[in-house]
N, C-alpha and C positions, 0 to 999 in steps of 0.2 A: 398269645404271643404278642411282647410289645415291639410296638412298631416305631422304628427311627426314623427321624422326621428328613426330609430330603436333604434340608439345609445343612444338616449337621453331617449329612454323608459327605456332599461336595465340598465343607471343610476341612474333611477328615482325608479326603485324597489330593485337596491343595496342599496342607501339610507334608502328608506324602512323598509328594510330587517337588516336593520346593528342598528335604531333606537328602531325596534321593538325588537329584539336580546338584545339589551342595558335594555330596559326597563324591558324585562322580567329578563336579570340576576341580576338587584339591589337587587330585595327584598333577593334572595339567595343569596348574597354577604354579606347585610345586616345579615339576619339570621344566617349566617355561623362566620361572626363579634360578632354577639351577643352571641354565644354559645361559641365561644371560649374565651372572657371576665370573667375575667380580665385575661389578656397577659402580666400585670409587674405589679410591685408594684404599689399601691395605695398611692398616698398625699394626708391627711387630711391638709389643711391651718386653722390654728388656729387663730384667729384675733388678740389676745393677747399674754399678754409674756409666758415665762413658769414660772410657779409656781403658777401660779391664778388658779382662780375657773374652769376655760373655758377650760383649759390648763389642768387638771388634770380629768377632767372629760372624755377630747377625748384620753387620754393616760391610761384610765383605760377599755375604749372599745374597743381601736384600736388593743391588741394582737387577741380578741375573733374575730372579723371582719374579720381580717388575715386567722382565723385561719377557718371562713365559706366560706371565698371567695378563699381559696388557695392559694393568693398571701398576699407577707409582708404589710403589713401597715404605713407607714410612718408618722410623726409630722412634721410641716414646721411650725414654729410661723413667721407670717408676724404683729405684733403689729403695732399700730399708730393710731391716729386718731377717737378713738373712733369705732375699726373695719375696716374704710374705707377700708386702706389702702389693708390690705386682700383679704375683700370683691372686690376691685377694681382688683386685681390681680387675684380674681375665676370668676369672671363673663365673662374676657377677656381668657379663658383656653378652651382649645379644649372640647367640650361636650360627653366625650369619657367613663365616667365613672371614668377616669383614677385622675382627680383631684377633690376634692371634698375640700368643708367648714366645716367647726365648728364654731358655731358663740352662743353669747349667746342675752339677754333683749335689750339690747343699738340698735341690728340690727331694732328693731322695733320704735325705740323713734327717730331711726338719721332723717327717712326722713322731720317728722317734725321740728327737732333746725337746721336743716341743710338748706338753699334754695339749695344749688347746690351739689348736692353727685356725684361722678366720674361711676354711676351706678343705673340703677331704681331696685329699690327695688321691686318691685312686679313682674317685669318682666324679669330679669337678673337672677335669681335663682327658680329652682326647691327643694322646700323642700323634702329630704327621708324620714323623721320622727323625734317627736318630740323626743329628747335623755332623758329628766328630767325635772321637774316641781319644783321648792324650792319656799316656801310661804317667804316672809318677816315676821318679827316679830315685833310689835309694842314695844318695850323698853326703861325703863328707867334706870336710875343710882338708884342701891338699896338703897342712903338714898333720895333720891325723893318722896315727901309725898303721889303720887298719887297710889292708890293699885289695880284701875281698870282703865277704859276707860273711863267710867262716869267721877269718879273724874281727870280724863286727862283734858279731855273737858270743864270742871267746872272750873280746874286751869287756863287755857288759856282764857277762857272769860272771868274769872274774874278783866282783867282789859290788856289793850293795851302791848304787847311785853313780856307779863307774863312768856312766854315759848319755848324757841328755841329748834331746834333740828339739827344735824349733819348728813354732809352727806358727801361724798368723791367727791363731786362736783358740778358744777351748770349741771343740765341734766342728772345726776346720777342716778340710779337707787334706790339708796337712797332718792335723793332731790324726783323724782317722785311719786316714794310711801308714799313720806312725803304730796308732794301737793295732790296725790288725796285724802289722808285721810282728810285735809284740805276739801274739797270740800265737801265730802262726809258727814264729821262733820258737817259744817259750821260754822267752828273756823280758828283764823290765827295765826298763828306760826312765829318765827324768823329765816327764815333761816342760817343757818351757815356754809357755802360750806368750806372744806378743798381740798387739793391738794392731794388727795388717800384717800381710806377707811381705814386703818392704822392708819395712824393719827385723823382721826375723831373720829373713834374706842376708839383710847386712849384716846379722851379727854373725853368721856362719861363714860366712866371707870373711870375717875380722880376725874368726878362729875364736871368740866366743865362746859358743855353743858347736860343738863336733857334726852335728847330723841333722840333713832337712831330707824330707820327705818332698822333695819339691815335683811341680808342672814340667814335663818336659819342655814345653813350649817358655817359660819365661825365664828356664837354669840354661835352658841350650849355650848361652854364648857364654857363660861362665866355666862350663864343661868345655867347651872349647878355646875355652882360656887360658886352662889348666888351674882356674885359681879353685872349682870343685872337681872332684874325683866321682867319678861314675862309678858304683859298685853292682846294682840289678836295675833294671827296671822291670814295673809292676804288672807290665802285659801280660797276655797268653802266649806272644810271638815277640821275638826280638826287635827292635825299633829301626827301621830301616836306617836311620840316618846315624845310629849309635850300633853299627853291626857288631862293633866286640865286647859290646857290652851285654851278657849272661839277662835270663828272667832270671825271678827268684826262683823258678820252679827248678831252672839248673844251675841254681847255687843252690838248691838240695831245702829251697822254704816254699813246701808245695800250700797252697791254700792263701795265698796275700795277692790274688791277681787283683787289682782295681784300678780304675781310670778318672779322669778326671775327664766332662764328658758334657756336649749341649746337645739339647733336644728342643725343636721345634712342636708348640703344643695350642689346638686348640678349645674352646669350650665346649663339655660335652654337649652332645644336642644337635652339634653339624651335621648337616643332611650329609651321608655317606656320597651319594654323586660329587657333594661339592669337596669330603674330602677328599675323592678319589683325584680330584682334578687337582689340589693342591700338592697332592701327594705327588701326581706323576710332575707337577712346577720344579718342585722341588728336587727330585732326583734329578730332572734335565740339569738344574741350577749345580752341584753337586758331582757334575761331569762334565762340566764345563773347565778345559786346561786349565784355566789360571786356579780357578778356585781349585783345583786338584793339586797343583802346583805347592799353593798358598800353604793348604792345611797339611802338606808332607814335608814342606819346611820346616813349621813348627812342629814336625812330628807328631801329628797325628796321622788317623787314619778313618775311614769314610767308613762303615758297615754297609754291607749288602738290608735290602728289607723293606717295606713300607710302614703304614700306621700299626697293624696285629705284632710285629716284627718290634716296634716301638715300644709299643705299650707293654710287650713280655718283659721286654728288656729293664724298661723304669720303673716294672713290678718286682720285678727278680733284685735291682738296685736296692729297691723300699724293704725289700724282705731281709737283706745281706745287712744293712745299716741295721736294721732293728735288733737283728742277732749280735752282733757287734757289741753295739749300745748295751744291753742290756747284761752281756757274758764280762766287762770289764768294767761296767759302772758307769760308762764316761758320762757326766755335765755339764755343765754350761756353767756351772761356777768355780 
């Protein structure tokens, strides 16, 4: 029997001795990482510019965040690209807690008009929770003869390109809620993509174009102007601040529920402790009057749920947009 010479045994158990050592002190290192989180300020990436809907929604929770997590909260707008460009910049960002998303609807529709996104959508991002739900509203131009949904559908079939409607682009969240309603009805519409919702906006106010698929949040005071007409909105429940205004489901078009909608998201890879801690930031932030206030003005509304409750949600989104997309064609050209 050969014999092991001594020296190589006492290297063999310093080794050992120095792996198992290693092993045991991560999780305390870790632990000790995680408790002392957050260590500096926090970056939200906002995907879009400042002054949009995205944009104003993460700068009215970002003080309270701050102010649960004890460290500042930052705005970083990285715009382009329908998100991408953002989203490609968080996905690539150390999983530290320390950089996080703001993203809104478009995040779920890109992987479908896209074949190649710089980032997999379903795997690249950890959602914290869903920040706000806003229903679309079915509208038309107040001298448009149609006074319900019924008569919507009536004017459109009534004979080939009867009825277009506006949208601030091909892929938009407008054009989308336009097609599934399409679908849903089984009526066809004219599209008429403009280059921003601004401009679309306006020409349906002008009387242009008959019919926007609009944000409750930025048709509100036109609605209540009377210069648009409320016909459904796209909710599962009626909009508290629009009570007599019908879902589609009872104007009789079951199947067209969808929202317009932001989600706080960070890099896969976050130690679960530190997302846990984000997550409960954030609900506190999110019950807090004013912000409660805030997002029932603009008619929306807050969902119950954490990160699992999230992440179903922006799954279930990615899944509805791809069906969509592909049962109607829709482009991007």
């Amino acid at each position: 029997m050969q014999k092991v010479p001594v020296a190589q045994i006492s290297i063999a158990r310093a080794a050992m001795f120095v792996i198992a050592s290693a092993a045991l002190a991560s999780p305390v290192a870790s632990l000790a990482e995680t408790a002392a989180w957050p260590s500096k300020p926090i970056t939200i990436v906002v995907t879009y510019p400042p002054g949009g809907g995205a944009d104003a929604m993460a700068r009215l929770i970002a003080p309270k965040l701050g102010e649960a997590l004890g460290q500042p909260v930052v705005i970083d707008n990285k715009p382009g690209a329908s998100g991408q460009i953002g989203a490609a910049a968080v996905a690539k960002a150390v999983p530290d807690g320390h950089t996080l998303m703001f993203d809104a609807s478009s995040f779920a529709v890109n992987p479908a008009l896209y074949p190649r996104l710089p980032y997999d959508a379903d795997k690249a991002f950890r959602p914290v929770g869903v920040v706000a739900l806003f229903p679309n509203v079915v509208l038309v131009n107040a001298k448009f003869p149609a006074q319900s949904v019924a008569e919507l559908i009536s004017a459109a079939r009534a004979s080939k390109d009867a009825v277009s409607f506006a949208s601030s682009g091909n892929g938009s969240a407008q054009h989308l809620a336009g097609v599934l309603f399409e679908s849903a009805a089984k009526v066809e519409m004219v599209h008429i993509p403009y280059k921003g919702g601004g401009p679309a906006l306006n020409d349906v106010l002008g009387g242009q174009v008959p019919v926007f698929f609009g944000n409750l949040a930025s048709t509100l005071p036109h609605i209540q102007s009377g210069k648009l007409r409320a016909l459904a909105v796209t909710s599962a429940q009626r909009a508290a601040i629009l009570p007599n205004v019908p879902t589609l489901a009872q104007a009789q078009v079951p199947g067209a529920e969808v929202y317009e909608w932001n989600v706080l998201f960070a890099p896969t890879g976050i130690p679960e402790p530190v997302l846990a801690k984000l997550s409960a930031a954030l609900q506190k932030t999110l019950e807090a009057p004013d912000v409660k206030a805030r997002i029932a003005q603009l008619g929306g509304e807050i969902p119950p749920g954490g990160p699992d409750a999230a992440q179903k949600f922006v799954r279930q989104q990615i899944a509805l947009w791809a069906r969509v997309v592909k049962e109607r064609g829709v482009t991007l050209e």
